[in-house]
N, C-alpha and C positions, 0 to 999 in steps of 0.2 A: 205083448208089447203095449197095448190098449192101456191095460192097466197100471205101465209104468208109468205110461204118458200121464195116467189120468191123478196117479200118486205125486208124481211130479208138481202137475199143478197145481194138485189141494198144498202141498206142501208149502209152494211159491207164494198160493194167497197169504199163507198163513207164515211164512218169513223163515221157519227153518229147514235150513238145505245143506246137508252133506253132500261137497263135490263127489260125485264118485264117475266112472267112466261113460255110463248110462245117463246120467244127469248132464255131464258136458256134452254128448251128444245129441241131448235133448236141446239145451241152451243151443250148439248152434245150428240146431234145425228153425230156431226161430226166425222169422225176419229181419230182426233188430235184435244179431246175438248178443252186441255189446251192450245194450238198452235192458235187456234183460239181467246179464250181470250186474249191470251198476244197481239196479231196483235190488236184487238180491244185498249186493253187497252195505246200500246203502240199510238194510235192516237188522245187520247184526254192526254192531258195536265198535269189535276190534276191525271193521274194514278187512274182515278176512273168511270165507267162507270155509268147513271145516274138511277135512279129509277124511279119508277110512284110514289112513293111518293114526290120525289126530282121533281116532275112536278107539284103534287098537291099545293106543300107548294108554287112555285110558282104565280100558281094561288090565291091560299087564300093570299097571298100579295097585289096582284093587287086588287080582289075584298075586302079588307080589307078596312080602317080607315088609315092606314100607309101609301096605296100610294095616297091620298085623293090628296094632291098637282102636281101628275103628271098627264101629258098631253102628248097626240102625242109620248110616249115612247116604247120602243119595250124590252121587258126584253129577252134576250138570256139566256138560260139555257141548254149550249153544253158541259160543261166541257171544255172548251176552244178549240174546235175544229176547232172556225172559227180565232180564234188567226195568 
């Protein structure tokens, strides 16, 4: 657990954060859960932090039919954080 915590907050410094169950739990163990979301929220872009589903659908693109014609590609799915 130590070391989710501590992934966690390298992450938070560094602005991108996959909501995932772990992570929400971590948010409202802080003092000020909502103060932490909104720091989060304000660093990415679309005002939306991303989900493991919002990673999966990613993936099911790549390995899909639809991205048949790319190559050498890197899909970014930060919520705009590297903007």
């Amino acid at each position: 657990m130590k070391d989710l915590i501590a992934a966690v907050e390298h992450e938070h410094r560094e602005g991108l954060v996959v909501l995932t169950h772990q992570v929400q739990k971590w948010i409202d163990a802080q003092p000020d859960p909502c103060a932490v979301m909104d720091g989060l929220l304000a660093q990415h872009p679309i005002g939306y932090l991303g989900t493991p589903e919002d990673i999966a659908n990613g993936i099911l693109f790549l390995a899909s039919d639809q991205s048949k014609f790319m190559t050498g590609s890197e899909l970014v799915m930060d919520g705009g954080f590297l903007l």
